[in-house]
C-alpha positions in Angstrom: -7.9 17.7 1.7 -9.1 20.1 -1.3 -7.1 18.7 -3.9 -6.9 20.8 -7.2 -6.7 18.8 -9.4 -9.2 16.3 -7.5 -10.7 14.5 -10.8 -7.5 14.0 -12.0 -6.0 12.2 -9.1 -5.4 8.9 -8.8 -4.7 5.9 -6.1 -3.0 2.8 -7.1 -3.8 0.3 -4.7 -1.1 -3.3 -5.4 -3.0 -5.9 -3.2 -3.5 -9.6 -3.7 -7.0 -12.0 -3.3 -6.8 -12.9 0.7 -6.0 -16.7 0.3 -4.4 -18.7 2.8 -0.9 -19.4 2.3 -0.4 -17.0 -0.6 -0.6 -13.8 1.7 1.2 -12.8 5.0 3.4 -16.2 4.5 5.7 -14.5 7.3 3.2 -14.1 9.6 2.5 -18.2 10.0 5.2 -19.0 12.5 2.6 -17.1 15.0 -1.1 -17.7 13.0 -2.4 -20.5 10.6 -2.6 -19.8 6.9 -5.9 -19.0 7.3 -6.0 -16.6 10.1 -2.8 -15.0 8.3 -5.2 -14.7 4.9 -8.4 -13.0 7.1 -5.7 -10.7 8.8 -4.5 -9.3 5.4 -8.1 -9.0 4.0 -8.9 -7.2 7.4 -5.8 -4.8 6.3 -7.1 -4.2 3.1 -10.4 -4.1 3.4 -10.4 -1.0 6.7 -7.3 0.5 3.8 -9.9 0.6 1.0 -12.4 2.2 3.4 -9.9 4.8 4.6 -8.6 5.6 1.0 -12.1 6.0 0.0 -12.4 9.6 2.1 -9.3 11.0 -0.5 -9.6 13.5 -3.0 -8.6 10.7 -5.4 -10.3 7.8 -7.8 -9.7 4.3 -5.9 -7.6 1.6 -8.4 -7.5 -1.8 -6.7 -5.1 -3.5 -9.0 -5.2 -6.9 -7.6 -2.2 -9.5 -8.4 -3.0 -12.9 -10.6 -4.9 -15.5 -9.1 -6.5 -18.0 -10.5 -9.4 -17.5 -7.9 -11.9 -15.1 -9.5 -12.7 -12.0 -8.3 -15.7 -12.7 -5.5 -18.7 -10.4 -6.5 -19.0 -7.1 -4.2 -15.1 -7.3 -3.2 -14.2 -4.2 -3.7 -16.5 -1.1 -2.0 -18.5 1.5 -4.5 -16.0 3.6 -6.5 -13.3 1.5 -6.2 -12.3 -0.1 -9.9 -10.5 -3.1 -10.2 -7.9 -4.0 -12.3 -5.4 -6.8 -13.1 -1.9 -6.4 -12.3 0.0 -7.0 -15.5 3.9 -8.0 -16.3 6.9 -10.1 -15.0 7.9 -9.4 -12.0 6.8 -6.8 -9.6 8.5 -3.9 -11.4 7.1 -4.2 -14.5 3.6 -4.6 -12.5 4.0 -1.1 -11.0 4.8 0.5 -14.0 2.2 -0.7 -16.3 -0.5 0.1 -13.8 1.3 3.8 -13.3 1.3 3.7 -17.4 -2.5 2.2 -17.2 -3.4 5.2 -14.8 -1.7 8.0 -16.9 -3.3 6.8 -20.0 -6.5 7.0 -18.3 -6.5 10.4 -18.2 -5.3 11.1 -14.6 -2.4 13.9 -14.2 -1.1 12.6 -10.1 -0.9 9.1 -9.7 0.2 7.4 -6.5 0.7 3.8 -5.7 0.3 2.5 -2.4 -0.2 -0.8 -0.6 -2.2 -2.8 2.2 0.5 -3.9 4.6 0.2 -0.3 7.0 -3.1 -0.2 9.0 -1.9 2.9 11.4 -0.4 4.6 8.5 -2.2 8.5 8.9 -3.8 9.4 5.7 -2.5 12.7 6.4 0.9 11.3 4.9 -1.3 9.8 2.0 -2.5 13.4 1.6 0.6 14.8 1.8 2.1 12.3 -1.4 -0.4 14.2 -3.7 0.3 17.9 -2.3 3.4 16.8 -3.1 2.6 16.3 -6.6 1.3 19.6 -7.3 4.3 21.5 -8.6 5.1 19.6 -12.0 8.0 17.1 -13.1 7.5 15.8 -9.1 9.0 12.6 -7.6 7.5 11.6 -3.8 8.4 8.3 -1.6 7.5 6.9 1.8 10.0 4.7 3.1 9.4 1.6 4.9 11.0 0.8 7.9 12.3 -2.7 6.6 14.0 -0.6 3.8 11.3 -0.3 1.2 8.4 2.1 0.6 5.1 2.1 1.5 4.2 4.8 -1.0 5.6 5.9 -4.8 3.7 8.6 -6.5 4.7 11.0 -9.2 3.2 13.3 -12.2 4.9 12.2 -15.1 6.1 8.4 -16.0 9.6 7.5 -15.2 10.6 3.9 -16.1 14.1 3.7 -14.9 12.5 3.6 -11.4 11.1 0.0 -12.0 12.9 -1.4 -14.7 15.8 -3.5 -13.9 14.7 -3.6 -9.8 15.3 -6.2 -7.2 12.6 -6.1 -4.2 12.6 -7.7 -1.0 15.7 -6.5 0.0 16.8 -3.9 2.8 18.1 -1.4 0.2 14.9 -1.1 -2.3 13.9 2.7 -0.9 17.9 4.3 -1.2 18.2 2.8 -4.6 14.7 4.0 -5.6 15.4 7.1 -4.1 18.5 7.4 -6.3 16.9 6.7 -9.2 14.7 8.9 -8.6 17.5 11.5 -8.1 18.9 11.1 -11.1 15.6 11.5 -13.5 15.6 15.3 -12.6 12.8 15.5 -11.3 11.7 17.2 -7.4 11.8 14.4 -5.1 9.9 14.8 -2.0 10.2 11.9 1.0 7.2 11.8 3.4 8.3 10.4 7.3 9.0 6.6 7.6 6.4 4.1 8.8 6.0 0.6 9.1 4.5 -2.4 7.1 3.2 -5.8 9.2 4.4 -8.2 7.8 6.6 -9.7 10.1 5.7 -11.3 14.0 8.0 -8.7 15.2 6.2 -6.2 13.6 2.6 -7.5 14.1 3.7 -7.6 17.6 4.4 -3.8 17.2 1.1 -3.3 16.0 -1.0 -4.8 18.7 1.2 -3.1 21.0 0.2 0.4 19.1 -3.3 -0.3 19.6 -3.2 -1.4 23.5 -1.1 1.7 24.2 -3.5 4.6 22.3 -6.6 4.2 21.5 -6.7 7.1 19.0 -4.0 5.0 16.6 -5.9 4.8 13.4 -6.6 1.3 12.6 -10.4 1.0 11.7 -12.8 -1.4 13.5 -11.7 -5.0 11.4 -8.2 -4.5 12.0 -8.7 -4.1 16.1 -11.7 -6.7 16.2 -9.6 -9.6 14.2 -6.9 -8.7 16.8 -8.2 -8.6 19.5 -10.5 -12.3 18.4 -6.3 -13.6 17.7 -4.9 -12.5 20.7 -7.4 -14.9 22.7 -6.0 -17.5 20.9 -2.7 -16.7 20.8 -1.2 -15.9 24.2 2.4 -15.2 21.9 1.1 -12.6 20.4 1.3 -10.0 23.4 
């Protein structure tokens, strides 16, 4: 993608330090902590790699942890910054705030939790953002988003939220509705962070070949699935 305003485009990335039993919790009924925590970091590492081929500057804004940053974690280009604020809400919106004050004119945040997601639909979130006073969302299949970006600020879609729950996109959506702004919605995919879904995922990859989910994603998998009979 040829994006116009290229160096002025920006990529929030919201991930957390791969530790065991702080990331992919869900996923331990099927792995350990540990192989849940080298899954997630096999996520975000192949996501970094794949956002790195956007017309956009790379912000890994990684939660608190009192774990310090391990030297080289991030890839070339990629900046890293601290996620800031009570609550996951405020989070988002002083990194959007951050981003904006930074100079950058389209910001869009995104997380780790989608290794087949197309970059095309990651592509199409800043297109989106090229007419002004622009709104766009991805929904989740579990009832949240996997993407938010937009051109200006807009508080009221963070402040006051509840996550975690099966209504987080239609409420975002109508907050977004209501600021006036064009509101685009790209097509639905899904995050892994359940068995059910994980299970989804593997099947993905057994059944096409051509699903994009870079090389960790499918070697860590396929190294799990030898251990884990359950799991297909």
């Amino acid at each position: 993608m040829t994006h116009p305003h290229a160096r002025r485009a920006a990529l929030i990335v919201f991930a957390k330090l791969p530790e065991p039993g702080a990331v992919k919790t869900r996923l331990t009924t099927l792995l350990t902590p540990t192989e849940a925590a080298h899954l997630y970091e096999a996520f975000l590492h192949d996501s970094l790699d794949a956002y790195g081929h956007l017309e956009a500057d790379v912000r890994l804004y990684l939660a608190p942890s009192e774990t310090p940053v391990p030297e080289g974690f991030a890839p070339d280009g990629v900046s890293v910054h601290a996620q800031r604020g009570k609550g996951l809400g405020a989070r988002m919106l002083n990194a959007f705030v951050e981003t904006f004050v930074a100079g950058y004119e389209c910001v869009v945040i995104i997380g780790t939790d989608h290794p087949t997601l197309p970059l095309a639909f990651v592509e199409c979130g800043f297109e989106e953002l090229n007419a002004p006073l622009s709104i766009v969302l991805g929904p989740s299949d579990d009832g949240g988003y996997y993407l938010l970006g937009m051109n200006e600020v807009y508080p009221r879609l963070f402040e006051g939220m509840a996550y975690s729950h099966p209504n987080v996109f239609v409420q975002t959506l109508e907050r977004a509705e209501a600021t006036g702004a064009a509101v685009s919605v790209l097509p639905a995919w899904y995050d892994v962070d359940t068995p059910d879904a994980l299970r989804r995922l593997i099947a993905d990859l057994a059944s096409d070949e051509a699903v994009n989910a870079p090389r960790r994603t499918r070697e860590l998998l396929a190294s799990l699935a030898e251990k884990h009979r359950d799991l297909v």
